[in-house]
MIMIMI-28507 format. One line per 2 residues: for each residue x, y, z of C-alpha. Coordinates in pm, 1 decimal, padded with zeros to 6 digits, always signed. Example, Ala and Ser with C-alpha at 12.3 -4.5 7.8 and 13.67 -1.06 7.14 Angstrom:
2
+01230.0,-00450.0,+00780.0; +01367.0,-00106.0,+00714.0 .
//
This chain:
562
+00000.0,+00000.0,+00000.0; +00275.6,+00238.5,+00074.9 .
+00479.9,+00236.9,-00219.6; +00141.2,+00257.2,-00393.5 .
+00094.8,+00579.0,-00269.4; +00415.7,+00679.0,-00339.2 .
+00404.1,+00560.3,-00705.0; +00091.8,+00771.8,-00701.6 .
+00281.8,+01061.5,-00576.0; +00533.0,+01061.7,-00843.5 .
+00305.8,+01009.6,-01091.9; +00307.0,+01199.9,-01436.3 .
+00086.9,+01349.9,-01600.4; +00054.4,+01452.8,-01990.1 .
-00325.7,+01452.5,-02132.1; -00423.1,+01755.8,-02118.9 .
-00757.5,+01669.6,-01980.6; -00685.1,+01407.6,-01719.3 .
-00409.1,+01621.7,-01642.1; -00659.3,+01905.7,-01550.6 .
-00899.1,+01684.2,-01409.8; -00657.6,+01567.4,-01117.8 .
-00607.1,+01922.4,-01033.8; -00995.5,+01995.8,-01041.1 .
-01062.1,+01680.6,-00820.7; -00855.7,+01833.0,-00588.8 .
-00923.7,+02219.4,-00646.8; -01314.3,+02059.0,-00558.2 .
-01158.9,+01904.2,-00248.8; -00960.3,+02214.0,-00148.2 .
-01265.4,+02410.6,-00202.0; -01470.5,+02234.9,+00025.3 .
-01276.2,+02240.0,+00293.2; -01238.8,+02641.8,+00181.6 .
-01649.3,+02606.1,+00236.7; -01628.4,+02427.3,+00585.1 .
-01358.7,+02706.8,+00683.8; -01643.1,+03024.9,+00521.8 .
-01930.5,+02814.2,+00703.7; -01688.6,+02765.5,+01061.7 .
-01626.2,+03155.9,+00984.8; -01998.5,+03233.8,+00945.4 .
-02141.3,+03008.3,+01251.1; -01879.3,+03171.1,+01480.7 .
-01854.1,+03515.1,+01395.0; -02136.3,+03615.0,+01112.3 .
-02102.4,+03937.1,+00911.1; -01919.6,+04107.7,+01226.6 .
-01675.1,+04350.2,+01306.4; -01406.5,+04067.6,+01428.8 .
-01465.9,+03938.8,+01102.2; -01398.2,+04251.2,+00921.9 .
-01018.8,+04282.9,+01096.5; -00956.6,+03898.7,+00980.4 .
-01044.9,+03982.8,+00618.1; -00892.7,+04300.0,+00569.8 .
-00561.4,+04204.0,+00781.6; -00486.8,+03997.3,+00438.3 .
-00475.9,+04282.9,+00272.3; -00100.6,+04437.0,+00348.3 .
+00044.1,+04059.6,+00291.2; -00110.9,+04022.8,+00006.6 .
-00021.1,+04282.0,-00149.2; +00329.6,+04143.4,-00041.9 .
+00319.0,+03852.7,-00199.0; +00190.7,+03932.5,-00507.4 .
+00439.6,+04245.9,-00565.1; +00760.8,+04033.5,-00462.9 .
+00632.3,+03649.2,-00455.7; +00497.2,+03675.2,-00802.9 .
+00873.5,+03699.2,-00932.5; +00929.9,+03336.0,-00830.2 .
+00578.1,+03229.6,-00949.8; +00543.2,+02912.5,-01199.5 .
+00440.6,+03033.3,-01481.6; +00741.1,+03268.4,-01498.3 .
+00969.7,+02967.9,-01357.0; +00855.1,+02671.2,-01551.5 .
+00924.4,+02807.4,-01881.4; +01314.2,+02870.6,-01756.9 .
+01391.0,+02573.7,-01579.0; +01244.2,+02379.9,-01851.1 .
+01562.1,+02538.5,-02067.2; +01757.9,+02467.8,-01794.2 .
+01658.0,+02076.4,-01748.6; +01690.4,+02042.7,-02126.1 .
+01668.2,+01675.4,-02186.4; +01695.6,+01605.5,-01862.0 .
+01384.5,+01396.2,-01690.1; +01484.6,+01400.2,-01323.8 .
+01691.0,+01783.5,-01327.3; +02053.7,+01824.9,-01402.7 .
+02344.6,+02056.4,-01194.6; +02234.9,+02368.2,-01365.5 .
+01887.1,+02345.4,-01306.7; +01940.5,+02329.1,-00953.8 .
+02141.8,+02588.8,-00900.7; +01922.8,+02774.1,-01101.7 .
+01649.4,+02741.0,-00851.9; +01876.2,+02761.1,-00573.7 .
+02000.8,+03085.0,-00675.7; +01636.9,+03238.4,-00711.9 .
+01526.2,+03071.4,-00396.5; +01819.2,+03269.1,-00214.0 .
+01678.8,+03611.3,-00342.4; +01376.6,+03552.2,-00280.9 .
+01493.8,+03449.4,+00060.9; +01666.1,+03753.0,+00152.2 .
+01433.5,+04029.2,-00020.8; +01127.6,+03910.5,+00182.7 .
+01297.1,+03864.4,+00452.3; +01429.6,+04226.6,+00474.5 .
+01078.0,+04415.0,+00325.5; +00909.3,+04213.1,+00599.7 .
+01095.8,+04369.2,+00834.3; +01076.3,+04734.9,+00737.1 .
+00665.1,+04648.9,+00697.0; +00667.4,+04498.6,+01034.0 .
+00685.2,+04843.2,+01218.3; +00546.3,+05028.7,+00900.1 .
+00200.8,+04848.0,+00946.3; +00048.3,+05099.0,+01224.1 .
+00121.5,+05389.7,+00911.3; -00043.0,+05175.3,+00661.6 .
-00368.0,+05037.5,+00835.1; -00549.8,+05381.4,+00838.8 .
-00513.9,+05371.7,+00480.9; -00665.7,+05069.5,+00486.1 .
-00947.1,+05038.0,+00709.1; -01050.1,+05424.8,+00739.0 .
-01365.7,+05309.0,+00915.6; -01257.4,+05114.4,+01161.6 .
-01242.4,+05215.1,+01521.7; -00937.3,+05226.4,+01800.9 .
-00999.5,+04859.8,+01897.7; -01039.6,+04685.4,+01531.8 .
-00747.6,+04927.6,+01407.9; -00512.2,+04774.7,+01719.1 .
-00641.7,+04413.9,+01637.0; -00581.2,+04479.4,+01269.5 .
-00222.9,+04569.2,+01311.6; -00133.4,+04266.2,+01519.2 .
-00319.1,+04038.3,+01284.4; -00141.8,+04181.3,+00970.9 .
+00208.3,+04164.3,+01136.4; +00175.6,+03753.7,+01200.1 .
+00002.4,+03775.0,+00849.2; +00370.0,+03902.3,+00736.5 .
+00493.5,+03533.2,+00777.4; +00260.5,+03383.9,+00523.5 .
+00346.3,+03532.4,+00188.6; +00722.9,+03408.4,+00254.0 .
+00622.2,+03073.3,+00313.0; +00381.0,+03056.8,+00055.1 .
+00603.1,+03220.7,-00217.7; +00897.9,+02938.8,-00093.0 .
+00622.2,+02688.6,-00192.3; +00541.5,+02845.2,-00526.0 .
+00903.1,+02837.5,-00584.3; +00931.7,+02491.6,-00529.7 .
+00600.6,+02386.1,-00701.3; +00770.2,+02525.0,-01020.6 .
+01007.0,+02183.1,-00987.2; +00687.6,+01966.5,-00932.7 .
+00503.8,+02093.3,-01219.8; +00805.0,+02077.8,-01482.6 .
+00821.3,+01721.6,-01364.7; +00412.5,+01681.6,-01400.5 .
+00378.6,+01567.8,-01050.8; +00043.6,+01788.3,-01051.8 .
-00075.0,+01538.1,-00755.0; +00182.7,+01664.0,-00521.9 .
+00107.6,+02034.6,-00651.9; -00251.5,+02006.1,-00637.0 .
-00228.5,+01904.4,-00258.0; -00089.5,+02211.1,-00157.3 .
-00384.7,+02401.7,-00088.3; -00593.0,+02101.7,+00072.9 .
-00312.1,+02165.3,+00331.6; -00329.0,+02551.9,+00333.1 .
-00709.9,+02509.3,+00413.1; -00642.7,+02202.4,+00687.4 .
-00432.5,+02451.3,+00822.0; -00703.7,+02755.7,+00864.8 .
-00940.0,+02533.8,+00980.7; -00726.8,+02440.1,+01289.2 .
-00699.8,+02783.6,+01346.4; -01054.3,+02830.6,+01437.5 .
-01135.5,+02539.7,+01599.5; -00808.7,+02527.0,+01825.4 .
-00619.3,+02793.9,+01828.8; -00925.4,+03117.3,+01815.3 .
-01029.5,+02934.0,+02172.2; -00647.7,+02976.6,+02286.7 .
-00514.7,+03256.0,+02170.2; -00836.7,+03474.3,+02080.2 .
-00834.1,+03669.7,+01738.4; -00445.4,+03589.9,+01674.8 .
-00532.9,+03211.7,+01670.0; -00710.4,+03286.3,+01347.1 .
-00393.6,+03430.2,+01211.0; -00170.7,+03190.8,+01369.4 .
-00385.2,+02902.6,+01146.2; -00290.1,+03079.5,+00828.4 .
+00063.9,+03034.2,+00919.6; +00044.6,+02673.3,+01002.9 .
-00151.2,+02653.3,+00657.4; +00136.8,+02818.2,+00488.3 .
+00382.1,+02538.1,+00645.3; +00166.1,+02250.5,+00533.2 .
+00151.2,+02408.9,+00178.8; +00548.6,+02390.1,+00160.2 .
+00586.7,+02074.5,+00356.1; +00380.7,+01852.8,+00134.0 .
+00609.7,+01913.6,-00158.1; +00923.1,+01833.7,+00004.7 .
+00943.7,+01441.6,-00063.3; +00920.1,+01511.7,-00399.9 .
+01180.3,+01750.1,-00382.8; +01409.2,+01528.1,-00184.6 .
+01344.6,+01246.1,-00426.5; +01474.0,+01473.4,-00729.9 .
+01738.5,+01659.8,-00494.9; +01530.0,+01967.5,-00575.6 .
+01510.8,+02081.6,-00208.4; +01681.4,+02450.0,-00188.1 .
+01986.0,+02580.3,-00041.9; +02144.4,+02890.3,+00020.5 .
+02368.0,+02987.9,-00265.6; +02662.9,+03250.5,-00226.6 .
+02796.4,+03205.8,-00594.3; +02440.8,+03390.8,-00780.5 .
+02382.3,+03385.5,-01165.9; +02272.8,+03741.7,-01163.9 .
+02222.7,+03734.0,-01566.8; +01945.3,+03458.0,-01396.3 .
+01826.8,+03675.3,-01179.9; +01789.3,+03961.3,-01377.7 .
+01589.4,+03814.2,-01653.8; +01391.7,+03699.1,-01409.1 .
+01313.2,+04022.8,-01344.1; +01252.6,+04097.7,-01661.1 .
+00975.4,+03877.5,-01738.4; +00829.2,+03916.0,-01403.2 .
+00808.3,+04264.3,-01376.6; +00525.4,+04344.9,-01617.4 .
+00329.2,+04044.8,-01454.2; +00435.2,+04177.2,-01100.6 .
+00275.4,+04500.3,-01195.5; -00075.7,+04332.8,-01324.5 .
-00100.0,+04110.6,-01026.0; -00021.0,+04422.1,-00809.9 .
-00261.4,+04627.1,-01006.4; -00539.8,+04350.2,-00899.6 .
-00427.0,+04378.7,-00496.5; -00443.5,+04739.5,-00488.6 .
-00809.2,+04771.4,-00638.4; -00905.8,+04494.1,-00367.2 .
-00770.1,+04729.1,-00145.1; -00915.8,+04989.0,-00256.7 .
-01279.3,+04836.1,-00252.2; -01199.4,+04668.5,+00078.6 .
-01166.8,+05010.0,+00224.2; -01472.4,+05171.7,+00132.1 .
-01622.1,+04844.4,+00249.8; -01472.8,+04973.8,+00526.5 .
-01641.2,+05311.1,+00537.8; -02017.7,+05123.7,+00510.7 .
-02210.1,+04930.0,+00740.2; -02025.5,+04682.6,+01008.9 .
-02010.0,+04344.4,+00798.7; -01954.2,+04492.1,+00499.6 .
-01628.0,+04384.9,+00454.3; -01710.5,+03984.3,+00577.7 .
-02014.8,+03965.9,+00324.3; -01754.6,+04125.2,+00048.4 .
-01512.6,+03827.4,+00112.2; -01784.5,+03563.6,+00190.6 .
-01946.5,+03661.9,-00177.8; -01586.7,+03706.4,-00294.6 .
-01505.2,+03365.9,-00175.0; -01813.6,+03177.0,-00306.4 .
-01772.2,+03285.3,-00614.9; -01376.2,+03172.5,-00603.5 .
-01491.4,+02823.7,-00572.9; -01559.9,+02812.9,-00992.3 .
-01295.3,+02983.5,-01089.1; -01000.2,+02778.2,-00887.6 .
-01189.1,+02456.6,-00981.8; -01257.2,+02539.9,-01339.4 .
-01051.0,+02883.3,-01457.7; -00729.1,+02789.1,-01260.1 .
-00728.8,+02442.6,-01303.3; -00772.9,+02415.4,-01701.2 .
-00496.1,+02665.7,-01727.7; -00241.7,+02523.7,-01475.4 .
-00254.8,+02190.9,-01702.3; -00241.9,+02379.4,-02051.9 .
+00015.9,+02610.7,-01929.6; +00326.9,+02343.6,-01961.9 .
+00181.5,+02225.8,-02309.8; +00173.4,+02560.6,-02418.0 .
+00532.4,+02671.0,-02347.9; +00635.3,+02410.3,-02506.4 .
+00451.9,+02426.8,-02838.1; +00544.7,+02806.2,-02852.0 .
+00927.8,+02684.9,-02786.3; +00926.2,+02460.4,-03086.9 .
+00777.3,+02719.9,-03271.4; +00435.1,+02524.8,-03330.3 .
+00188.0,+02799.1,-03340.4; -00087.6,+02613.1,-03465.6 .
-00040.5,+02387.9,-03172.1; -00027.6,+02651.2,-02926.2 .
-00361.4,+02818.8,-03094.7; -00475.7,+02447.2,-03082.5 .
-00436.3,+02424.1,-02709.2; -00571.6,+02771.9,-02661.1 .
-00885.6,+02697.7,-02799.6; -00944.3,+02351.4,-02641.6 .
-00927.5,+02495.4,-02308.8; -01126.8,+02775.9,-02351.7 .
-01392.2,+02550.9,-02521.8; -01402.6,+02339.3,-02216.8 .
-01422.9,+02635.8,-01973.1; -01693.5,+02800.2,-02162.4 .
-01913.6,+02455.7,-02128.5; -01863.5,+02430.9,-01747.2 .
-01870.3,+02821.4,-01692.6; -02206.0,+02963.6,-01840.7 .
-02433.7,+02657.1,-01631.4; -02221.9,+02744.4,-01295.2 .
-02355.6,+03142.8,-01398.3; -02693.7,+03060.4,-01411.7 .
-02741.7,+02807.1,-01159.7; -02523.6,+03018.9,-00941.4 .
-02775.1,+03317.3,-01036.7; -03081.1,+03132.1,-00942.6 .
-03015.7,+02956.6,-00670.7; -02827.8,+03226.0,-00506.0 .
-03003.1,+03188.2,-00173.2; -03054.4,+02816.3,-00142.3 .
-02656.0,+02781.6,-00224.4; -02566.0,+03049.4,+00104.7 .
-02810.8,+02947.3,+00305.7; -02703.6,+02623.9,+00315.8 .
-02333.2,+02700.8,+00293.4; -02282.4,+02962.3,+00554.5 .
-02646.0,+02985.4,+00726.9; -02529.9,+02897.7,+01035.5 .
-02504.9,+03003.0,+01411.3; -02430.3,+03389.7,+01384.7 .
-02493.0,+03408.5,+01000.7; -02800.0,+03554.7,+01003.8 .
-03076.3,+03573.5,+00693.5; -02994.3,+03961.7,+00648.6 .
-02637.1,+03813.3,+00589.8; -02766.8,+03553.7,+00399.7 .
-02962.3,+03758.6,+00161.4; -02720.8,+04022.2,+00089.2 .
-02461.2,+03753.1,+00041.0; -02670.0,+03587.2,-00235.4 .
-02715.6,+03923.7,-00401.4; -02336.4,+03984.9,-00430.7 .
-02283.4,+03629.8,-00515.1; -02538.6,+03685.8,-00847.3 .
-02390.4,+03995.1,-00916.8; -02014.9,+03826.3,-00890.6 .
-02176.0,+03540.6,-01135.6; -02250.3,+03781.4,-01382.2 .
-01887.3,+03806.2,-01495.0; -01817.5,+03417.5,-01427.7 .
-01736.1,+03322.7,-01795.9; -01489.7,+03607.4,-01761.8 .
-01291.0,+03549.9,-01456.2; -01244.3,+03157.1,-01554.8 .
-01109.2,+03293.4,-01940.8; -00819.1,+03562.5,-01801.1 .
-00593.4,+03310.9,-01621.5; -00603.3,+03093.8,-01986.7 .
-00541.6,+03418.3,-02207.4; -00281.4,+03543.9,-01945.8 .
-00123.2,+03233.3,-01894.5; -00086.7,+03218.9,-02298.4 .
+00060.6,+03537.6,-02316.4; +00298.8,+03425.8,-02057.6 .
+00417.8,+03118.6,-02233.9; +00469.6,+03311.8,-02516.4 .
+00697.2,+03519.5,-02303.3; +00481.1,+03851.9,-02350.0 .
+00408.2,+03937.2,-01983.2; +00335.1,+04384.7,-02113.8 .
-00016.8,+04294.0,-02343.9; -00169.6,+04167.1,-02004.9 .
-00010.3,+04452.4,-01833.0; -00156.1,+04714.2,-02029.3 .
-00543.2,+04568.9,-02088.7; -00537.9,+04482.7,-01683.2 .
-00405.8,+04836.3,-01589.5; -00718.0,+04974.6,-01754.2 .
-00915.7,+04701.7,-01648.3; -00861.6,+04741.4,-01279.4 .
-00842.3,+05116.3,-01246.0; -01167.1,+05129.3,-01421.8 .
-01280.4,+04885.5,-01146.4; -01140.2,+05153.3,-00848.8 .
-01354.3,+05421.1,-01013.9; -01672.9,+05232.4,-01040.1 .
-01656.1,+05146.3,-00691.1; -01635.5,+05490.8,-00592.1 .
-01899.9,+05597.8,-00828.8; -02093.4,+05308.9,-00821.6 .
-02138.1,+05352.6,-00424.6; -02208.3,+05740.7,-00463.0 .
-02487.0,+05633.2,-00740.7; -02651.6,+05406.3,-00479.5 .
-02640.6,+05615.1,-00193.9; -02758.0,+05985.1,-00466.2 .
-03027.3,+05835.5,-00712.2; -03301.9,+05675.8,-00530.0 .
-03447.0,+05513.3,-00901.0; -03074.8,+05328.9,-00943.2 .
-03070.0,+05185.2,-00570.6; -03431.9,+05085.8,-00620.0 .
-03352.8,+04895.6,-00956.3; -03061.3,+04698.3,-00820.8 .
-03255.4,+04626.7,-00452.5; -03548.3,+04530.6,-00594.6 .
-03390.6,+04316.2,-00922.3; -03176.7,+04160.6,-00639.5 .
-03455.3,+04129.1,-00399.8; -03277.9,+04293.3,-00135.5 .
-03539.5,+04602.7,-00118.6; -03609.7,+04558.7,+00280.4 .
-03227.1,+04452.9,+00392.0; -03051.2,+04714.1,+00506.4 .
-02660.0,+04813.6,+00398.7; -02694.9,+04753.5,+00008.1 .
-02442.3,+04992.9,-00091.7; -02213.4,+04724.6,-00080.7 .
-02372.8,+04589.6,-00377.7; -02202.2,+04857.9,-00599.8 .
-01848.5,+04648.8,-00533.5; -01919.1,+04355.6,-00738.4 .
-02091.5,+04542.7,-00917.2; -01785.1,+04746.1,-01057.9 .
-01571.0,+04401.4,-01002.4; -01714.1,+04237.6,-01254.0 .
-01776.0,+04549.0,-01511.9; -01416.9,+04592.3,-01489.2 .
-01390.8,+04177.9,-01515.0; -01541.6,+04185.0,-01843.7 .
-01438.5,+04452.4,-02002.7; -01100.7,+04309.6,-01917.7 .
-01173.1,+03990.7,-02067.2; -01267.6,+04150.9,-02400.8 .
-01002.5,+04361.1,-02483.5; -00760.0,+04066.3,-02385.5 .
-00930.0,+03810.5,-02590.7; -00952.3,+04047.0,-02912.2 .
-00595.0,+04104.1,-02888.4; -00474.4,+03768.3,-02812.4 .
-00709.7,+03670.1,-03115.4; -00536.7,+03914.3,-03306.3 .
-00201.4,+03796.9,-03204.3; -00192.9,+03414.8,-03153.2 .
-00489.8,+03276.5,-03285.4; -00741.9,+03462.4,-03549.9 .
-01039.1,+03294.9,-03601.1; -01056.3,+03242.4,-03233.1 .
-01400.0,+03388.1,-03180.5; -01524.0,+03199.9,-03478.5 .
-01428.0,+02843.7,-03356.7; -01572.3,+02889.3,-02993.6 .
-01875.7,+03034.3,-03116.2; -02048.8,+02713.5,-03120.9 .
-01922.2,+02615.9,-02789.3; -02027.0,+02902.7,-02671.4 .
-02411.1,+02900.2,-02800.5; -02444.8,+02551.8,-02730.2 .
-02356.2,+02592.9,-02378.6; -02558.9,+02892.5,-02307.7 .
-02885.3,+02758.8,-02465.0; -02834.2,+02469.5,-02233.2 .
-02761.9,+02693.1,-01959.0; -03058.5,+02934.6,-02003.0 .
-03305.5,+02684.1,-02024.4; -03117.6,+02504.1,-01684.4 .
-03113.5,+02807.0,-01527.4; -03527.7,+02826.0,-01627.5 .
-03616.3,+02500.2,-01537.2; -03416.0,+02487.5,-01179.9 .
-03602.4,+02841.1,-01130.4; -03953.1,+02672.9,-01214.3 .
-03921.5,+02383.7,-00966.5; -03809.1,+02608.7,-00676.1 .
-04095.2,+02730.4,-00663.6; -04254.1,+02378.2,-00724.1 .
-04026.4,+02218.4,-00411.0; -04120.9,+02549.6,-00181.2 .
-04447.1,+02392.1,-00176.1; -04316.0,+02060.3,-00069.5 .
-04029.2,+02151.5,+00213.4; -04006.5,+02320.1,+00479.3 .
-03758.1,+02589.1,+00356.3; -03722.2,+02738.2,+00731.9 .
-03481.7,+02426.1,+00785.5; -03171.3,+02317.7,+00676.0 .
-03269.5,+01994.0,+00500.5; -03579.7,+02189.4,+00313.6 .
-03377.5,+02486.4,+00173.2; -03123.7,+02237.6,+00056.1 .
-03343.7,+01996.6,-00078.4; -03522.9,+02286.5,-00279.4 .
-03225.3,+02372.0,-00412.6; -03097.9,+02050.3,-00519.4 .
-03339.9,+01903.6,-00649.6; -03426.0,+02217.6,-00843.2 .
-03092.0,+02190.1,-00985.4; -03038.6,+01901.2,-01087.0 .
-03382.7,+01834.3,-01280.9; -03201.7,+02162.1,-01433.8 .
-02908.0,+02005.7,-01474.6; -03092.3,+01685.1,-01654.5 .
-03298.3,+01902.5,-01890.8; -02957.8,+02096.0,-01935.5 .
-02765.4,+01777.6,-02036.5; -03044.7,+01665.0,-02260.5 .
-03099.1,+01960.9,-02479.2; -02663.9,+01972.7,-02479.4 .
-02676.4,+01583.1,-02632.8; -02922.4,+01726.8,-02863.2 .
-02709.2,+02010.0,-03015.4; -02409.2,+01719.0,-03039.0 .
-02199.2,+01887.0,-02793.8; -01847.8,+01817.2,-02850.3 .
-01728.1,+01907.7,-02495.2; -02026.5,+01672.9,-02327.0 .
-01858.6,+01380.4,-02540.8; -01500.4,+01468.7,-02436.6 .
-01598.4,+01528.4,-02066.9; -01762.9,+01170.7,-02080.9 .
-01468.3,+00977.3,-02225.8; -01247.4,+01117.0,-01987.7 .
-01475.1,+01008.6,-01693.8; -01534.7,+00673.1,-01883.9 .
-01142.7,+00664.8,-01956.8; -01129.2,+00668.5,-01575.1 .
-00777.5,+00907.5,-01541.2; -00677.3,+00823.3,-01222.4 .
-00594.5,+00501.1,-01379.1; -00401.8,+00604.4,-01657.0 .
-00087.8,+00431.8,-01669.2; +00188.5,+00650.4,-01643.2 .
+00324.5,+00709.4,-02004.3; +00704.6,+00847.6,-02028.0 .
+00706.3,+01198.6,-02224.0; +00910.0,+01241.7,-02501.5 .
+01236.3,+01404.4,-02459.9; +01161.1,+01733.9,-02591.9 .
+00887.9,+01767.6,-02322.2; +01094.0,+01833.4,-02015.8 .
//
C-alpha cells in the first residue's frame, strides 16, 4: 500500500484533460474544505466587526506577496527551468542551481521588506481600514504583522512547485492548498479558543507550512530541495526580473483595487467587509476549480509548443481549453444566479450568520456570477501570453481594467447612496429592497464590469495575435452551452418554486433539498438539450470520466517535453 501511494505521488501526467482533471478533483476538495472554513467563519462570527479585521488584515500581505512572490511564481519559472533541465527527466546541476540561486533572493528580499513592513504596518492600516475604530485598528495591526509570515512561506512553496510541475507531478502540486485550508481550519477550531483573534492568524501560518511541507518528498526524491547559494547567476536573476516585472505590476494592479474596494467596504455598514469576502469567496470556488485548473494543465503544453515554434499547436491548445471552460462556466452562472439563496443558506447559514447576511450575500454572489465566464477565461489568455513570453499585453489591458474597477466602486457607491431610481432597480432586481446596507452591492458590481471589459479587450488582442479565427471556432461552444444553460437556469427556477411547496424551507434539510433538487432536474434538462445540439465538450468530458484518469498508466514523455 505504501509504495502505492508513493508511485501515485510521483506520478506523471501529460493529457491535457486528465491532467486538468486531477487538479480539479482536488481544487473541488480544497474548495470544500475552503467552504467548511467560510461556514466555521460564518457560525462563529457572522457578518461582524471581528470578522472585518480577519479579512482586511490579508490585505497588506497580500499585497506582499503578489508584488515580490509573483517573481518566483510558476508560470514565470517553468518556462526557464524547462531550458535549464533540457533533456533532462529528473533535473541536471544547472537546473538546480538555477532554482537555488532564485530561492536565495527571494529568501533575503522578503525577509528584509518584511521587516521594514513589520513596524510600518500601524502607518499603513489607516489607509486601509478608514472606518474602523481604536480597537479593530489595534487588532488589525497585530493580525497583519503575524500575516507578514505567510506570503514568505507561501512564495517558498510556489518556488518549489515550479520543480513539481516541470516534472508533471500535478498530484503533489494540487495538494498544496488542501493543506493551506487544513491549516485555517485548525486555526478556528483550536487555536481562536487559545489565543483569541491571533489564533485565526496563527492558522494561516500553520496553513502556509503545510503548503510547503507537502512538496518536500518530492523535492528530496529529485534533490530539488533548496539551499542557500553565495555564488548567484545574476544574468538569472535579472531576466527573471525581466519577465516578471510586467506580470508583477498586473498582479499588483489587482491587490491594490481589492484594497481599494476593501476600504470603502470599510467606510459602510459593520459586515460589509465579511459579506464582500464571503461573496468574494463563493464565487472563487468556480474559478479555482474550473478557470485555474484548465490553465495550470495547458500552461506546460503551451510553453512548449510556442518553444518549438508550433503555433498552430499553441492556438490548438488555446482553444481547447477555452472551449471546455466556456461549457462548465455559463451553467455554474446561471445556476449560481438562481439559486443564489438556497446555495448560502445552506453554505454559511449557520449560528451567527444571520438571513440579512444571507440575503445580501446571495445578491453579491449573483452579481459576482454575472462576470463568471470572464474570470475563468483571463488566467487561460494570461497564462498564454505568458508562455509566449509577452508578460506587457496583459499589463496594459489589466491596468485599464482594474483602475476602471477603483472608479466604479467609488462611483458606483455614490450612485446608490444619490439616485433613489438606481438603488431601487438593483434592490429590488436583487430582492434585497427591505435589507438594510446595500451599498455594498455597488463592489461587485464594478468588479465584474471591470472583469469583463477586461476579458474583451484581452481576448480580441490575443485573437489578433496568436490565434485569429478564435472567436469563430468557440462560437459554437459558446451558443451551445448557453442555450443549455438558459433553459437550466429556467427550469431549476420553475421547480423552486414547485419544491417550496413541498419543504419546509425554514430548515436546513428543506432549503437544501429545494435547491438541489431544483438543480439538478435543471441540470438533466440541461444535459439533454446539450446531447441534442451534439456537444463536442459533453462527449469529451464523458470519455475522460469513462477513460477513468486516475488510472491512466503513467506514459514516459518524449524528450523534448521536459
Amino acid at each position: 500500500m505504501g509504495s502505492r501511494i508513493v508511485a501515485f505521488l510521483g506520478k506523471e501526467w501529460h493529457n491535457l484533460n486528465d491532467a486538468a482533471l486531477l487538479l480539479s478533483s482536488f481544487a473541488i476538495l480544497s474548495q470544500v474544505l475552503a467552504i467548511v472554513r467560510d461556514r466555521l467563519f460564518a457560525h462563529f462570527f457572522g457578518a461582524s466587526a471581528t470578522l472585518d479585521v480577519y479579512y482586511t488584515a490579508f490585505r497588506i500581505p497580500d499585497f506582499l506577496y503578489v508584488s515580490l512572490a509573483s517573481f518566483v511564481s510558476v508560470t514565470v519559472l517553468i518556462p526557464l527551468l524547462i531550458e535549464k533541465m533540457g533533456d533532462s527527466r529528473e533535473g541536471n546541476e544547472e537546473s538546480r542551481k538555477f532554482i537555488d540561486d532564485v530561492f536565495t533572493i527571494f529568501f533575503a528580499v522578503m525577509i528584509v521588506v518584511s521587516i521594514v513592513l513589520f513596524f510600518l504596518i500601524p502607518v499603513i492600516v489607516p489607509f486601509i481600514a478608514p472606518g474602523f475604530d481604536e480597537v479593530a485598528m489595534d487588532e488589525l495591526i497585530l493580525l497583519s504583522r503575524i500575516l507578514l509570515l505567510s506570503p514568505i512561506l507561501i512564495g517558498i512553496s510556489n518556488l518549489v512547485g515550479s520543480v513539481t510541475q516541470t516534472l508533471r507531478k500535478f498530484f503533489v502540486y494540487a495538494l498544496s492548498p488542501v493543506f493551506y485550508n487544513i491549516g485555517i481550519i485548525i486555526g478556528i477550531l483550536f487555536l481562536y479558543p487559545l489565543f483569541g483573534i491571533s489564533g485565526l492568524a496563527y492558522g494561516v501560518v500553520l496553513g502556509a507550512i503545510f503548503h510547503f511541507a507537502i512538496q518536500i518528498p518530492i523535492l528530496l526524491s529529485h534533490k530539488f530541495l533548496p539551499s542557500f547559494s553565495l555564488d548567484i547567476n545574476w544574468k538569472a536573476i535579472k531576466k527573471i526580473i525581466f519577465i516578471s516585472l510586467p506580470r508583477t505590476i498586473t498582479l499588483s494592479l489587482n491587490q491594490f483595487s481589492l484594497i481599494v474596494i476593501i476600504a470603502i467596504a470599510s467606510l459602510l455598514e459593520e459586515g460589509s467587509v465579511s459579506v464582500f469576502n464571503f461573496s468574494y469567496n463563493l464565487q472563487s470556488v468556480p474559478i479555482v476549480i474550473i478557470g485555474i485548473s484548465y490553465s495550470v494543465a495547458a500552461f506546460p503544453s503551451m510553453v512548449r509548443f510556442f518553444s518549438i515554434g508550433d503555433r498552430i499547436g499553441f492556438a490548438r491548445e488555446i482553444e481547447s481549453a477555452a472551449r471546455t471552460i466556456i461549457f462548465w462556466s455559463l451553467p455554474i452562472t446561471f445556476l449560481f444566479i438562481v439559486l443564489r439563496a438556497q446555495i448560502v443558506r445552506v453554505l454559511l447559514g449557520s449560528g451567527e450568520f444571520s438571513w440579512t447576511d444571507t440575503r445580501l450575500t446571495a445578491a453579491m454572489l449573483a452579481v459576482f456570477a454575472m462576470s463568471l465566464l470572464a474570470q475563468n477565461l483571463l488566467p487561460l489568455f494570461v497564462r498564454g501570453y505568458y508562455a509566449a513570453g509577452d508578460t506587457k499585453r496583459p499589463l496594459y489591458v489589466n491596468l485599464f481594467s482594474y483602475g476602471l474597477i477603483i472608479v466604479l466602486s467609488f462611483g458606483l457607491v455614490s450612485l446608490i447612496r444619490k439616485a433613489p431610481e438606481f438603488r431601487y432597480f438593483i434592490e429590488n432586481l436583487l430582492r434585497v429592497a427591505d435589507v438594510p446596507g446595500t451599498e455594498v452591492l455597488a463592489l461587485p458590481l464594478a468588479y465584474s464590469i471591470g472583469t469583463l471589459a477586461n476579458i474583451f479587450l484581452l481576448f480580441r488582442i490575443f485573437e489578433k495575435d496568436f490565434a485569429k479565427g478564435l472567436y469563430g471556432s468557440l462560437s459554437r461552444t459558446f451558443f451551445q452551452s448557453f442555450s443549455a444553460s438558459f433553459l437550466m437556469g429556467f427550469t431549476a427556477y420553475q421547480f423552486l418554486g414547485v419544491f417550496d411547496k413541498i419543504f419546509d424551507i425554514n430548515t436546513f434539510w428543506g432549503i437544501f433539498a429545494q435547491g438541489f433538487f431544483s438543480g439538478i432536474i435543471g441540470l438533466i434538462v440541461g444535459t439533454i438539450l446539450l446531447k441534442l445540439l451534439g456537444s463536442h465538450e459533453l462527449t469529451e468530458i464523458h470519455s475522460s470520466l469513462k477513460h477513468k484518469f486516475w488510472k491512466t498508466r503513467a506514459i514516459a514523455p518524449e524528450q523534448e517535453i521536459l
